[in-house]
N, C-alpha and C positions, 0 to 999 in steps of 0.2 A: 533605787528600786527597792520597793519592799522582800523584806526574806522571803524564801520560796513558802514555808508554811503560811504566813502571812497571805501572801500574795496567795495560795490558794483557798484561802477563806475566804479573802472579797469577792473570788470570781464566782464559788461555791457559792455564799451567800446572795449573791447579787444575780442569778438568773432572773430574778423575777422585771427587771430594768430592762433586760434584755425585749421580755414577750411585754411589758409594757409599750416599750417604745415601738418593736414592733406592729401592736395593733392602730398605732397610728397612721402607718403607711400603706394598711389595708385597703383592697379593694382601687389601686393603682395600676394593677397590670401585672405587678410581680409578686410572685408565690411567695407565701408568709415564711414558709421553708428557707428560702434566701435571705429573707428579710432578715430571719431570726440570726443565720448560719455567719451574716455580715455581721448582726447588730456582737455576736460572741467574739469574734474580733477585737470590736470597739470595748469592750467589755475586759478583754487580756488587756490590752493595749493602756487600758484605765488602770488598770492592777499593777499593769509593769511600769508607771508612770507617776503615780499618786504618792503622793507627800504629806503626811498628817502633820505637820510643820507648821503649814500653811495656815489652819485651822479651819477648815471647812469640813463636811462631811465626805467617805468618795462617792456616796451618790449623788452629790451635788456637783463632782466632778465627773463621774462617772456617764451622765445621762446627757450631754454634749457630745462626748466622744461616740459613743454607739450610736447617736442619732448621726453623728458626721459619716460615720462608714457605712448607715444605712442611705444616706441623702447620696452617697458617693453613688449606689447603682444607676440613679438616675441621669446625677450629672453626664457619668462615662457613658453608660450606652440608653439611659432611658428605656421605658419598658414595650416602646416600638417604633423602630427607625423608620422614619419616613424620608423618603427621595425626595431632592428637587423636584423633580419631574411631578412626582406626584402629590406633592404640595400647589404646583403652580395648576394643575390640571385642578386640583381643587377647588381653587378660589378663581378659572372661570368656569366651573360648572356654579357656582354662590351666585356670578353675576346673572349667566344662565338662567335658573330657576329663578333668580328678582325679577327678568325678565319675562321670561314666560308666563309667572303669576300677574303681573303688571296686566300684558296683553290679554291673557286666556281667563286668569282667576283662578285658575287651580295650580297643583303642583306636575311636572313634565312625571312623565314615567324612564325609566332608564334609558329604556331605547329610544324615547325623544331625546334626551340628553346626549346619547352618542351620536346619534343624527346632526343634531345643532353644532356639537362640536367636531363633527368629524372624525370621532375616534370610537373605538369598540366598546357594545355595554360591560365587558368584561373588564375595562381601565375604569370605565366610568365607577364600576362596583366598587374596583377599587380603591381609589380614590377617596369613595363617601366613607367605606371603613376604617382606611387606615388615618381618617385624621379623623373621626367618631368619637367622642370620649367612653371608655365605657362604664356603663351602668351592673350596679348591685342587685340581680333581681332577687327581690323577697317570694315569689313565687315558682313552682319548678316548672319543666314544661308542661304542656294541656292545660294546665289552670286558667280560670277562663277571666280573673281580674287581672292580671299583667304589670302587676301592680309592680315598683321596684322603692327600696329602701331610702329613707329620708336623711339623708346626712345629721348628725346630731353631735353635741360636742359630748366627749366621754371622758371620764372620770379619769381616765390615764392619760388623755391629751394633756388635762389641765395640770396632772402633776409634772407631768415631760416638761411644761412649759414655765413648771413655777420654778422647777429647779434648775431648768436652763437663764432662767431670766436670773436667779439667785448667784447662780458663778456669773454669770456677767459684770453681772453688780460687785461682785467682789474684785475687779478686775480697773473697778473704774474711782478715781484720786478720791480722798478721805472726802473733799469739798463735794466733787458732784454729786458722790453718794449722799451725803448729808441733805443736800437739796434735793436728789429724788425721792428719800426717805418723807422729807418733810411735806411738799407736795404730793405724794401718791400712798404714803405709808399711813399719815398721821393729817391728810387732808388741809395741808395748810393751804392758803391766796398765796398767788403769789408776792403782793406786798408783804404779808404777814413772813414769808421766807426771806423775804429781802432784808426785811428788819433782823430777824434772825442771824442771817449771814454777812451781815454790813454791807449789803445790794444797794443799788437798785430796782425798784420793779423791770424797768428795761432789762436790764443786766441778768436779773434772771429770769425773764423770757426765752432771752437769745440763746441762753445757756440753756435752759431747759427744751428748746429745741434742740441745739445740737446734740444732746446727749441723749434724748428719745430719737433724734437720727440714727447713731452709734450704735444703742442698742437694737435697733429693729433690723441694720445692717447684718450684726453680729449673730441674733436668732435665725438671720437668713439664708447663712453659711452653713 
């Protein structure tokens, strides 16, 4: 563990990782307040863990860990528990409405919907909201375009994601790094890597799949 002064520089310095990563998991369900409140966590936890030894930066260490304690709210409780009951009520109201438009052409109204299924507009409601994704709206209410936000990739996604992908890579044998280096860093064929590393073209295919399996595993934890 690094010394306590130490250790409270990285965590001082390093807020800004925090409300990066943060803004990534915007507009999911959970308040950015939690978001941040977890991501300071991952953030001590990186401080009281980090090893300059190693030779990496601890933001390159650091922006794994606070992503992982932010990804944990989801895993544990996600930002809206949905019941059996009312999952399965949902996907026959889906069949429902395929149905109705099929015969009629239009869309059921709820209380058609309760009807067909024999259960009350009040489940029926519930049901369509609580498995609804929801939406960013760009507009407040009365606003008469209704318009809602365009997902867009942001400048703090990309760096969460360069420096996540960076300690991975540092995590993976001198060889495949060298071959992801070559192929993705430095744009080699894969023949041309194989020459490089006394391959095969086959050989580093295979391998070059597995190890873009590995990693996409690893970012998805």
């Amino acid at each position: 563990m690094p010394a306590l002064t130490e250790r409270n520089r990285l965590i001082t310095e390093n807020t800004g990782l925090v409300h990066a990563c943060a803004r990534r998991f915007t507009a999911r369900g959970v308040e950015y307040e939690e978001l941040y409140s977890c991501g300071c966590v991952g953030l001590v936890k990186a401080a009281d863990n980090f090893d300059p030894s190693l030779g990496f930066r601890f933001s390159t260490y650091a922006v794994p860990v606070i992503m992982g304690e932010m990804k944990r709210i989801f895993r544990d409780c996600g930002s809206v528990k949905v019941s059996r009951n009312i999952r399965e009520l949902s996907l026959r109201i889906s069949r429902a409405v395929q149905q109705y438009q099929q015969t009629e052409g239009e869309e059921p109204t709820v209380s058609q919907l309760a009807r067909m299924l024999q259960v009350s507009p009040e489940q029926v409601t519930e049901a369509l909201s609580a498995t609804r994704l929801p939406l960013s709206l760009s507009e407040g209410p009365g606003e008469e375009s209704g318009g809602f936000d365009v997902p867009v990739e942001s400048e703090e996604r990309a760096i969460t994601e360069r420096l996540a992908l960076r300690q991975m890579m540092e995590l993976l044998s001198s060889s495949d790094r060298e071959l992801i280096i070559l192929r993705y860093y430095k744009g080699k064929t894969q023949q041309q890597t194989a020459s490089a590393l006394g391959m095969t073209q086959v050989q580093v295919s295979r391998r070059e799949k597995k190890i873009l399996s590995h990693l996409r595993e690893k970012m998805r934890e």
